[in-house]
C-alpha positions as CSV (number, residue, x, y, z in Angstrom):
1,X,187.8,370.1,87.7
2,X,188.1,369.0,91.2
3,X,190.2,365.6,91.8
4,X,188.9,363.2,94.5
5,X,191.3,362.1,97.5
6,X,190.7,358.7,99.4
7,X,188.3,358.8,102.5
8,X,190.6,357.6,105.4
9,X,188.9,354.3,107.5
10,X,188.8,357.0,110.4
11,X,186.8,359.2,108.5
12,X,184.7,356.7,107.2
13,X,183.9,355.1,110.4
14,X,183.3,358.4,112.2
15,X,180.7,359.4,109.3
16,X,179.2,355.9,109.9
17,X,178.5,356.3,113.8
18,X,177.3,360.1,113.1
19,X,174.3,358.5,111.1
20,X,174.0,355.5,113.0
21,X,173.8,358.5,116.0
22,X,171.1,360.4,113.8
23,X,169.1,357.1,113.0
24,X,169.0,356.0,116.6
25,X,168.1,359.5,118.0
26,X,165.4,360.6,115.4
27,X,164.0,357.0,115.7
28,X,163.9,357.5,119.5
29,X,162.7,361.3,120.0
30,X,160.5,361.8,116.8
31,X,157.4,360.5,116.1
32,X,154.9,360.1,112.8
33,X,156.9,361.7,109.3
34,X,159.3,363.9,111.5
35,X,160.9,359.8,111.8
36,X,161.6,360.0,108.0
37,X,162.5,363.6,107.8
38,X,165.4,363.2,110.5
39,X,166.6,360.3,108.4
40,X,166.8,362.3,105.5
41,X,168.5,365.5,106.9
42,X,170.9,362.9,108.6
43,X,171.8,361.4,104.7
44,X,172.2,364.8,103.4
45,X,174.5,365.7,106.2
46,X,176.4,362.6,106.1
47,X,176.4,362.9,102.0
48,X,178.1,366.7,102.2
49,X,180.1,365.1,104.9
50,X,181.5,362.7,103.0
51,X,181.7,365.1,99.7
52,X,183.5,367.4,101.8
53,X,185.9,365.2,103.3
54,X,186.4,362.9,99.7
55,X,187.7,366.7,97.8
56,X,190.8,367.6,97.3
57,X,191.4,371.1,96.5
C-alpha cells in the first residue's frame, strides 16, 4: 500500500499556474471542441501531477 505525503504550498501553487497556463493557452489558440479537449488533457496532467508529487514511495 502506498502511503500519501503532504503536497508542499510550492508544489501546489506551481500545479495551480501550470493549469491556469493550459486554460488560458488552449482558450486562446484552440477553437470549437479542441477548447474542451485542452482542458481536459490539462486536468489529467495536472491530476498525475499532483498524484505523482502527493506519493511517497
Amino acid at each position: 500500500m502506498v502511503e500519501q505525503k503532504k503536497l508542499t504550498k510550492g508544489k501546489a501553487a506551481l500545479l495551480l499556474v501550470l493549469s491556469a497556463l493550459g486554460a488560458v493557452v488552449s482558450a486562446t489558440e484552440l477553437h470549437g471542441w479542441h477548447v474542451y479537449l485542452g482542458f481536459a488533457i490539462v486536468g489529467v496532467v495536472v491530476l498525475g501531477g499532483f498524484l505523482l508529487w502527493n506519493r511517497k514511495s
